[in-house]
C-alpha positions in Angstrom: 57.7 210.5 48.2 57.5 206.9 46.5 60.1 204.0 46.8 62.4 203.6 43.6 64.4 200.8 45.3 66.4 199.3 48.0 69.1 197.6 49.0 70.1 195.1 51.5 73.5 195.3 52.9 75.2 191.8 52.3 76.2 190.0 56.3 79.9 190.7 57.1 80.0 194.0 55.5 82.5 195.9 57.3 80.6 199.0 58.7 81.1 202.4 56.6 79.4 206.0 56.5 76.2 206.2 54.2 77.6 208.6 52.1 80.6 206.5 51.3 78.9 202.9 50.8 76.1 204.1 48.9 78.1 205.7 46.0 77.2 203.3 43.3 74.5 200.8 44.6 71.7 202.2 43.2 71.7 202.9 39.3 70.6 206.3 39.2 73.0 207.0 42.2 76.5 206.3 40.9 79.1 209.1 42.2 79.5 210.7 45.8 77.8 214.2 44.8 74.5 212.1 43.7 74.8 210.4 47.2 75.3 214.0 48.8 72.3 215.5 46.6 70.0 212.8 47.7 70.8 212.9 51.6 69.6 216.5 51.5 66.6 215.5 49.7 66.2 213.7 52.5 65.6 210.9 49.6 67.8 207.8 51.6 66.5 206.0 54.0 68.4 203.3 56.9 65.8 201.0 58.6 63.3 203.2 58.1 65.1 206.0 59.2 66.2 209.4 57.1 69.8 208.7 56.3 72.5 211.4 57.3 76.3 211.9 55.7 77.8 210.5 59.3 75.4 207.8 59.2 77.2 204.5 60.0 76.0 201.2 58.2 76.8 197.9 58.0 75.6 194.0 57.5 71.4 193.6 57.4 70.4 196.8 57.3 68.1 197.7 54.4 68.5 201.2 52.5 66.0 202.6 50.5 66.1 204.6 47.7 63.2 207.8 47.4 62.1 210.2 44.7 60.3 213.3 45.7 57.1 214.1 43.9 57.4 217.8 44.1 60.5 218.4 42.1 59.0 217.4 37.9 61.2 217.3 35.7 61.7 220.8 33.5 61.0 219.6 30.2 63.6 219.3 27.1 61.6 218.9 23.4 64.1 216.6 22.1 63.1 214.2 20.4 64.1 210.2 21.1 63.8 207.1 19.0 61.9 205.4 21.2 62.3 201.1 20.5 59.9 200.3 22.5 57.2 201.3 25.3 54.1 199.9 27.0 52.0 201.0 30.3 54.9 199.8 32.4 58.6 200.9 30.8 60.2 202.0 27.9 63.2 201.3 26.0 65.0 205.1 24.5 67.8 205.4 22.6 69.8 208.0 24.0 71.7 210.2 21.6 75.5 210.8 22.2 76.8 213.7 24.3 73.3 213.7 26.2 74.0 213.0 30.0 71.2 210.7 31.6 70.5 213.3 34.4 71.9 215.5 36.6 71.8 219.6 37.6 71.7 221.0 33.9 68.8 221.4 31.7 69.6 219.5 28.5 69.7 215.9 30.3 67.9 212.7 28.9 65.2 212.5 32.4 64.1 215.8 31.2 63.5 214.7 27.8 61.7 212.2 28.8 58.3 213.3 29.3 58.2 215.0 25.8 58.9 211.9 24.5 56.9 209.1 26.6 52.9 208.7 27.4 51.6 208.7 30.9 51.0 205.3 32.5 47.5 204.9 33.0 48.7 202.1 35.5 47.6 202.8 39.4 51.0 202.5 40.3 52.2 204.9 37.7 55.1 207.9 38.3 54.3 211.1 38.2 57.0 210.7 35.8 59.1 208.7 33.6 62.7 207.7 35.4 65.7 205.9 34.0 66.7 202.7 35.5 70.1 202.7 34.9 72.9 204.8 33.5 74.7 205.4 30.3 78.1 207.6 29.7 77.2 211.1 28.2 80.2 210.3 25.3 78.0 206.4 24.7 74.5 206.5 22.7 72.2 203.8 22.4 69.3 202.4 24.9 68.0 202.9 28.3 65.8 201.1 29.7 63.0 203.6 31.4 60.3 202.9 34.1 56.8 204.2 34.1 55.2 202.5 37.2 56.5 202.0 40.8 56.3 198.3 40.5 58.7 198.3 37.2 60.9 200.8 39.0 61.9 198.5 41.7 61.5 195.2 39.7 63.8 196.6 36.6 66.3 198.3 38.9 66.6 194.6 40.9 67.2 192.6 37.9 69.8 195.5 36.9 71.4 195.0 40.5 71.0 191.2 39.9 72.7 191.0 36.6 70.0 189.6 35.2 69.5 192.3 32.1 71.8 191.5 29.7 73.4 194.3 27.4 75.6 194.0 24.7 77.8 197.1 23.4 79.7 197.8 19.7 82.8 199.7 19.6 85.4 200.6 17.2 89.0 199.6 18.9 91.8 200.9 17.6 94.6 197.9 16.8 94.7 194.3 15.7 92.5 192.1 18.3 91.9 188.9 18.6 89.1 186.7 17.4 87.6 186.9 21.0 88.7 187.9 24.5 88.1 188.8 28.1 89.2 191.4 30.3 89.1 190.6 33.6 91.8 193.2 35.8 89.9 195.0 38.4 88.7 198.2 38.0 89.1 201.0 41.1 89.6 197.9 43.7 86.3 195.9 42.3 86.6 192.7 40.2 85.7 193.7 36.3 84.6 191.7 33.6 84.8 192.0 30.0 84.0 189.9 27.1 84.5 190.8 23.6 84.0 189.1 19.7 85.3 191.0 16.9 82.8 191.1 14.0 85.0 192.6 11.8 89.0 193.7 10.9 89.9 196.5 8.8 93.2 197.9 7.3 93.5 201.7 8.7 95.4 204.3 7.2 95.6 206.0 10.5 96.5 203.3 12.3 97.2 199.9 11.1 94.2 198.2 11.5 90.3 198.8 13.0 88.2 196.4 15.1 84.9 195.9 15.2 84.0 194.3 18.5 80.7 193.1 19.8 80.8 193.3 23.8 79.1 191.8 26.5 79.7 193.1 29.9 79.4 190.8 33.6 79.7 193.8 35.8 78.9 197.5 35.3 82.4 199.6 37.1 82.2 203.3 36.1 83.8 203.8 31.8 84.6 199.4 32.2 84.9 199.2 28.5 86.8 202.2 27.6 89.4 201.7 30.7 89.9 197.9 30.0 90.2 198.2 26.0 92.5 200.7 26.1 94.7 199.0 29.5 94.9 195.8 26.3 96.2 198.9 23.8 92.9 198.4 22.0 91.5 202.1 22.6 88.3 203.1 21.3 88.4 205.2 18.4 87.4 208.9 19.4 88.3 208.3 23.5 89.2 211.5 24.9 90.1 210.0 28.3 91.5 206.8 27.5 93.0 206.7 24.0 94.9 208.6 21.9 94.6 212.5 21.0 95.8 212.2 17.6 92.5 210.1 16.9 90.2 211.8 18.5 88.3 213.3 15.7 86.4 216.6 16.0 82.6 216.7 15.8 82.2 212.7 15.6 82.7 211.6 19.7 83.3 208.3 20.9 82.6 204.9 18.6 80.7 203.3 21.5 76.9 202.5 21.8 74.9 200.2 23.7 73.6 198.4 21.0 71.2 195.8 22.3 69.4 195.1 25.6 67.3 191.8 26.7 65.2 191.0 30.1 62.0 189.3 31.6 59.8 191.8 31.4 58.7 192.8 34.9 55.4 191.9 35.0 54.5 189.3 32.3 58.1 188.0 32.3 58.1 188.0 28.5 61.4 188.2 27.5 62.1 191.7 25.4 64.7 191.5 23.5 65.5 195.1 21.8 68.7 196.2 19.3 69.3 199.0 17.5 71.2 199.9 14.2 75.2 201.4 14.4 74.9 204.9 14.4 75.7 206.6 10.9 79.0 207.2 11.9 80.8 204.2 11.9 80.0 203.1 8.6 81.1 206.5 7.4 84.0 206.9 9.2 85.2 203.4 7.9 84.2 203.6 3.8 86.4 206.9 3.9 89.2 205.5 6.4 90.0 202.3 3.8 87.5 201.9 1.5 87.3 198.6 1.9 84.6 198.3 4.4 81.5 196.2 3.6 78.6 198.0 5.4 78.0 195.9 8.5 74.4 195.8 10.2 71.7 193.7 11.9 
């Protein structure tokens, strides 16, 4: 087993079970089933100590967060667009409809290894890991660790909100010029920040909005649940928007569209975007005709 990353509990936290605290501190760990999963792996420690569902925690105590080496990944030929990639991480842009990880086969960890290199770096995994998560409905990029050391020092700055990631969507309605959302999301303070790049006239529904978004905190679907509590909902939202614009075969208008950081070791700052997927431009010349491709 090798450390992925830890987590101190701030002082004055009121003491809870393991299994119920843990649920979204770690990046790769972000429901109560992953937190079950990993307690049988034996893969969560407390003080140094293996971690147990009825496991009581509170203020000081560190947990840490371990992957087994004897459980590969079972490897998907898919093939990524893959930004960018050294010895230590890699940045893939994760196609929509692809779930990060979890139990099935078809899952962006497993894809991983058909797509990346092995680190030659001492410290290197046995195999590629995401550092953080991305809806299975949102494409765009993941950031992706190769070495211990980047593991821990990426998923930090993630914790830290010091990686910055900015998001495109296509809202549904007549925004404003720029906004914040900032109602709490399942009991936990939520922030969203948004620009609109560009208005359209719809046929379907009025108008269209390109927004460009920046988020301060990372609650479970924060831009989809906040866009469509304004009656903004993104275009193609099965959950949150409306059914009669949910349009078969084309998904959600959402991607994370740039991402920017120190990187972990030379603390270069990487700053990566990618293009709007193929869809929104042709979804919009057929929806008004009026739309001026829009690009980086």
């Amino acid at each position: 087993m090798y450390l992925l990353d830890s987590h101190i509990i701030p002082e004055g936290t009121p003491p809870n079970r393991l299994s119920a605290y843990a649920v979204g501190i770690f990046p790769a760990l972000s429901s109560r089933k992953g937190i079950k999963k990993a307690l049988k792996r034996q893969q969560l420690l407390v003080d140094g100590q293996l971690g147990q569902s009825g496991t009581w925690v509170s203020g000081g105590q560190l947990i840490q967060l371990y992957e087994r080496s004897d459980s590969p990944p079972k490897t998907l030929p898919l093939q990524l667009d893959i930004p960018y990639e050294d010895e230590h991480f890699a940045v893939v842009h994760k196609p929509a409809g692809l779930v990060v990880s979890g139990n099935q086969y078809r899952t962006l960890y497993n894809a991983l290894p058909f797509n990346l290199k092995a680190s030659e770096q001492i410290d290197a995994l046995p195999w590629p890991l995401p550092v953080h998560r991305l809806d299975a409905q949102t494409s765009g990029l993941v950031v992706v660790a190769k070495t211990r050391s980047s593991s821990a020092s990426l998923g930090k700055a993630f914790e830290n909100r010091q990686i910055q990631k900015t998001y495109h969507c296509l809202a549904i309605g007549k925004t404003p010029a720029s906004g914040s959302f900032l109602s709490p999301l399942d009991g936990k303070a939520a922030r969203t920040h948004y620009k609109l790049i560009q208005q359209i006239p719809s046929l379907r529904s009025e108008y269209l909005s390109l927004l460009e978004i920046q988020l301060e905190t990372g609650r479970t679907h924060q831009i989809r649940r906040h866009l469509s509590e304004a009656g903004y909902p993104i275009l193609g939202d099965k959950l949150y928007g409306k059914a009669d614009l949910v349009l078969r075969g084309k998904g959600l208008f959402l991607v994370a569209s740039a991402i920017r950081f120190q990187h972990p070791l030379s603390a270069e700052e990487i700053e990566i975007s990618t293009d709007l997927p193929p869809k929104f431009h042709q979804f919009l010349e057929r929806e008004t005709g009026l739309w001026e491709k829009w690009g980086k």
